[in-house]
C-alpha positions in Angstrom: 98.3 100.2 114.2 96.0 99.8 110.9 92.4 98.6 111.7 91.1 97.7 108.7 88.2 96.0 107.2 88.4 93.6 103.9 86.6 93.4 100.7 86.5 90.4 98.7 85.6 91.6 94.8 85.7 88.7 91.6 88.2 89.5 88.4 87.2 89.7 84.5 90.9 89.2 84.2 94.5 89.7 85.5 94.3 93.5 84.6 90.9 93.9 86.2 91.3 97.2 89.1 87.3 97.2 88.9 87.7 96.8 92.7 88.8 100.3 92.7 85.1 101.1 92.2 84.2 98.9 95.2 86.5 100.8 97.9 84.7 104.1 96.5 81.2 102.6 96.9 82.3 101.9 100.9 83.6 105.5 101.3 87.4 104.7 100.8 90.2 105.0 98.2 93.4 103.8 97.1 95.1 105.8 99.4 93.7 103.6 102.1 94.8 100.1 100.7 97.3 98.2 103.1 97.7 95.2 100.9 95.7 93.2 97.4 95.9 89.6 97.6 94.7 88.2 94.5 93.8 84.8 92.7 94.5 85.1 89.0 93.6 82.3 86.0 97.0 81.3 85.3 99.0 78.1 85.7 100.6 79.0 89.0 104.0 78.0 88.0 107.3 80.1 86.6 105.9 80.9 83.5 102.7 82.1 84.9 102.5 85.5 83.7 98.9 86.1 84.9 100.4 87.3 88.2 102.7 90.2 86.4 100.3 91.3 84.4 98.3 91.9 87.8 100.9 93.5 89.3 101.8 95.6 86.6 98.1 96.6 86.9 97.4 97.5 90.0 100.7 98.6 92.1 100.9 102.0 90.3 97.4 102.4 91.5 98.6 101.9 95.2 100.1 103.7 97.7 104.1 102.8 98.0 103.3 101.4 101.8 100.8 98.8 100.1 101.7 95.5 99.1 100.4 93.1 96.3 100.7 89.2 96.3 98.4 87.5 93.3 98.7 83.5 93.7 98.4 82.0 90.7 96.2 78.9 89.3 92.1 79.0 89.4 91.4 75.3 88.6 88.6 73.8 89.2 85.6 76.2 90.7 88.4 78.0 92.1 87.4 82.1 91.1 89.9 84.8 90.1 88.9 87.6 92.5 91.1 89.8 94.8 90.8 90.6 98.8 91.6 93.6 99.4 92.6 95.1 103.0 91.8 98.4 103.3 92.7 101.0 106.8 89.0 101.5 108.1 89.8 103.5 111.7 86.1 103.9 112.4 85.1 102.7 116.2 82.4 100.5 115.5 80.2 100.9 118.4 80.0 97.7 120.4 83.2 96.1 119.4 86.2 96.4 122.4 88.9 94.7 119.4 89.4 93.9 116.0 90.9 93.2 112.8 94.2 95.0 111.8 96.8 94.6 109.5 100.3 95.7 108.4 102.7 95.1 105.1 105.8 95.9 104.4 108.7 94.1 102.1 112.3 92.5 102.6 115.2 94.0 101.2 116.3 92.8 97.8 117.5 89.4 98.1 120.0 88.4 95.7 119.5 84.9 93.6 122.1 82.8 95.4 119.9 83.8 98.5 116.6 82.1 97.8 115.7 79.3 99.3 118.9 79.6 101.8 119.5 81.3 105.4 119.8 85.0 104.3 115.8 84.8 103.2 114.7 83.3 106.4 116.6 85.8 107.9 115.2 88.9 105.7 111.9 87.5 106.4 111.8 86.8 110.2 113.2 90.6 110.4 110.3 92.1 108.3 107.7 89.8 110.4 109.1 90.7 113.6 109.1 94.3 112.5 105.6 94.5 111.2 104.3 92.4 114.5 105.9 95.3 116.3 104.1 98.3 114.3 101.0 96.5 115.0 101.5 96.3 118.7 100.4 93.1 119.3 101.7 90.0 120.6 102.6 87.1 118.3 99.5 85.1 120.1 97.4 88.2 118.3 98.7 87.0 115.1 96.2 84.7 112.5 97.6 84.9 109.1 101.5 86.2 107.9 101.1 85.6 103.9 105.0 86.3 102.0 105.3 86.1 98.4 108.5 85.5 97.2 111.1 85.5 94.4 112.1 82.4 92.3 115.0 81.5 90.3 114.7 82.0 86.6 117.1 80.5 84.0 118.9 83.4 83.9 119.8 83.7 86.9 120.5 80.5 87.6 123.2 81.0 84.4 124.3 83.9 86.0 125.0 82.5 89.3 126.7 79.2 87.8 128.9 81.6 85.7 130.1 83.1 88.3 131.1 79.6 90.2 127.7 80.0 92.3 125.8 77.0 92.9 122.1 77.9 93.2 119.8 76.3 96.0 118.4 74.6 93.0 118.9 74.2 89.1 115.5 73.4 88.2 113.7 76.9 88.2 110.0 75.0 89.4 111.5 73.2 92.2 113.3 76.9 93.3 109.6 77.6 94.0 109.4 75.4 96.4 112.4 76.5 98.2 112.0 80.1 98.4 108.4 79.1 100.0 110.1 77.1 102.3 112.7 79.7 103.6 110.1 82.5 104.0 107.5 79.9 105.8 110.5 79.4 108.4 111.5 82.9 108.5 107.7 83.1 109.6 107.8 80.9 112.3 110.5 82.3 113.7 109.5 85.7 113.8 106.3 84.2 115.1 108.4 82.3 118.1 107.2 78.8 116.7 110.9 78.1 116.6 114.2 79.9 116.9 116.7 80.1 114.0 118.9 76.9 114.8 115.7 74.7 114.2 114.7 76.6 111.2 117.7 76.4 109.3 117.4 72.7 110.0 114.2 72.1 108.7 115.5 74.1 105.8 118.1 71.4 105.2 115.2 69.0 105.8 116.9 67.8 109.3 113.8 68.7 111.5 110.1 69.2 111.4 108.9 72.6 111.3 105.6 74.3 110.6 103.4 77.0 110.9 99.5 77.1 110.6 100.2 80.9 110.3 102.4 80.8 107.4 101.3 81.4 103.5 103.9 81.5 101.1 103.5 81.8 97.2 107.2 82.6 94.8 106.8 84.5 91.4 109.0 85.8 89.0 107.1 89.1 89.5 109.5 90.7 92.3 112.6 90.7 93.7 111.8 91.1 97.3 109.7 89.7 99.6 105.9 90.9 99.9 104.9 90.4 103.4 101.3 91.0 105.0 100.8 90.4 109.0 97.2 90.0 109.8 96.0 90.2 113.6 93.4 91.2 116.3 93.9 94.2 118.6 91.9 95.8 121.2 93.2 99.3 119.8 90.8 98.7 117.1 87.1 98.5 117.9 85.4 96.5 114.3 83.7 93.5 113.6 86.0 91.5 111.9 87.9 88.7 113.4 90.1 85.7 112.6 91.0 82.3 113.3 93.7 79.9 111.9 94.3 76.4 112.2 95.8 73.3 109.4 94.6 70.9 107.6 96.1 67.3 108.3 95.7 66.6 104.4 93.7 67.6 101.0 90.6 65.5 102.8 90.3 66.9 106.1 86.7 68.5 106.2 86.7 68.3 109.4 89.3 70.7 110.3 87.9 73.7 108.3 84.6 72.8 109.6 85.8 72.4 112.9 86.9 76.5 112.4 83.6 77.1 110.4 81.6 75.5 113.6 83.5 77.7 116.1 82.4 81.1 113.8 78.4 79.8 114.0 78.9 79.0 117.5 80.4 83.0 118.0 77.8 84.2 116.0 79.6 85.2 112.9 79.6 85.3 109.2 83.0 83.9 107.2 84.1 87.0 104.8 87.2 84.8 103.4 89.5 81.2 103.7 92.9 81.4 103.1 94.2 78.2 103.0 97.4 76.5 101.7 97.8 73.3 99.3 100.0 70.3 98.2 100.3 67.1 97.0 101.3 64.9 100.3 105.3 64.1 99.9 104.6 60.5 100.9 102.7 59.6 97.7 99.9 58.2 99.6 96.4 60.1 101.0 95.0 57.8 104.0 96.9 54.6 102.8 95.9 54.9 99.1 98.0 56.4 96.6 98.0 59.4 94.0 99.2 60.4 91.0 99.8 64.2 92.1 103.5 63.6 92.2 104.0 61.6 89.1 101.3 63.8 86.6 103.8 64.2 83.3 101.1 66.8 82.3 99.8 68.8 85.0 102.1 69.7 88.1 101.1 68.9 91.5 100.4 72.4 92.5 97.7 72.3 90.4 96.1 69.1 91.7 96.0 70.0 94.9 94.7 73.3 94.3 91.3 72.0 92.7 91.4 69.4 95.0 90.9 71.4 98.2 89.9 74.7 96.1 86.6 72.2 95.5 86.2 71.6 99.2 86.5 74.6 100.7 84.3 76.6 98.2 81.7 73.9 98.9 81.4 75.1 102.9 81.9 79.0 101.8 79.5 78.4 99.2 81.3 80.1 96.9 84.4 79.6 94.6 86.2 83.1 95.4 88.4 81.1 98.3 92.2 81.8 98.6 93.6 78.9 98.0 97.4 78.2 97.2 99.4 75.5 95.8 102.7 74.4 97.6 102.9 74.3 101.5 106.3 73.7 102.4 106.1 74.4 106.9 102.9 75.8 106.6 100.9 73.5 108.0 102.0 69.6 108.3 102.9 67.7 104.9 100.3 67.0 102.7 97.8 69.6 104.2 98.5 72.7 105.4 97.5 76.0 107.0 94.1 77.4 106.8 93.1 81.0 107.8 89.5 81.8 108.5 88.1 85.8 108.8 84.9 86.2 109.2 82.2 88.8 110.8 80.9 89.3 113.9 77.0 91.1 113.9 76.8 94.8 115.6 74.7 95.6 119.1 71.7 95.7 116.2 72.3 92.2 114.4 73.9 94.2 111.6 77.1 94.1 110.2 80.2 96.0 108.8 
């Protein structure tokens, strides 16, 4: 079981590890890092190499337990900052729970796995395993955030040239598969389905989704990064969590629906986690958009500023997670939301 406690620090850049100064100025180091989740300035799509650069920067800095997922695509008042959860196993007196978390990754998937059975399998298996090193039951869990592999060019020639038929030859839309297939795997390890129902929502026979699930693909890795976020009563802190979806990119009330249950507990939002996308119909609310049928800018991006702008309105802030593409996480057109925020001690203070 990790307790941990998060820090939320803003970027100069991909390459910034400046936060590495903020873990010492709290009394802790890189040894104690259980996963960075980042928001960097790039485009967000296949050829957004903002999120390599990041990794490049910061996983030799890490411990090999850690995990790194940077999201990528900082439209609108969106910030580039990174979160970082860190193991804090101080007993904070008057606290019977709290926040803890575990990463770990999938085994190397192969291309002509993505987007197919074998990753919702590899990822349901490191869920279920990391639910089980936390000790707590799947109701415990809040957030499960996977990024995942894509198919390049490459290896969609590769594949072919071998007589393999990828799950996609259009390396953007593979994206939206591999999101897909770890989102399922997701809400299976999290018992929101079983496998049968899973692998027909994958083939788009059945409706599946999980307001847990946060999925990003990159061209960064080859496995799956996966980080299970929780509350336990073996850890005694002031940090909770809550999840719950957004119905589509206008529905203010269901954040502040989550934002009204933290006043009403007395607490202090830290960080929103929250998944985007253009709604597959074509239509918000009856009217249309152009999200889907943008020649210039891809819908990710759209829907990214669009609830980016909304969501960093009721922080107050624009260093909100927010990520493009929410394939099962969270109903079509909206999507999954994740809210942690901060209880006060027995003396009103904090963390």
């Amino acid at each position: 079981m990790s307790a941990v406690t998060l820090l939320t620090v803003p970027t100069s850049g991909p390459d910034d590890t400046g936060a590495l100064g903020a873990l010492a100025g709290h009394g802790h180091t890189a040894s104690d890092v259980v996963a960075v989740i980042g928001k960097t300035e790039g485009n967000g799509c296949v050829n957004d190499f903002s999120r390599t650069l990041a990794a490049v920067a910061w996983e030799p800095r890490l411990p090999g337990s850690a995990v790194t997922v940077f999201s990528g695509g900082t439209e609108g008042v969106l910030s580039p900052h990174v979160n970082l959860f860190v193991r804090d196993g101080k007993r904070h007196e008057g606290f019977d729970r709290g926040l803890v978390a575990a990463a770990g990754r999938t085994r190397v998937l192969a291309p002509g796995e993505l987007g197919r059975a074998a990753q919702v399998d590899a990822v349901t298996e490191t869920v279920g395993k990391l639910v089980a090193e936390l000790g707590v039951s799947t109701a415990d869990v809040h957030f499960v955030l996977v990024k995942c592999p894509l198919l390049t060019s490459d290896k969609i020639a590769a594949l072919r040239a071998v007589g393999e038929e990828p799950v996609s030859g259009d390396t953007y839309e593979s994206m939206g598969h591999s999101r897909a297939a770890s989102s399922l795997g997701i809400a299976v390890a999290l018992g929101e389905c079983d496998r049968t129902a899973a692998l027909a929502a994958l083939a788009g026979e059945a409706e599946v989704s999980s307001a847990r699930a946060s999925a990003s693909a990159g061209a960064e890795l080859e496995d799956c990064h996966v980080l299970v976020v929780a509350e336990s009563t073996a850890a005694a802190n002031p940090l909770r969590a809550m999840h719950g979806e957004m119905k589509d990119a206008l529905d203010l009330a269901a954040v502040t629906a989550l934002l009204d249950e933290v006043e009403r507990r007395g607490g202090r939002v830290r960080q929103i986690f929250a998944k985007a996308e253009a709604d597959p119909s074509g239509s918000v609310r009856g009217l249309r958009h152009t999200m889907l049928t943008d020649s210039d800018v891809n819908s990710t991006r759209h829907a990214r500023a669009a609830v980016g702008g909304l969501l960093a309105a009721l922080k107050g802030d624009g260093a909100v997670y927010v990520s493009g593409g929410a394939e099962h996480q969270g109903r079509p057109g909206g999507g999954s939301v994740t809210v942690i925020y901060e209880l006060p001690g027995p003396d009103g203070g904090g963390a």
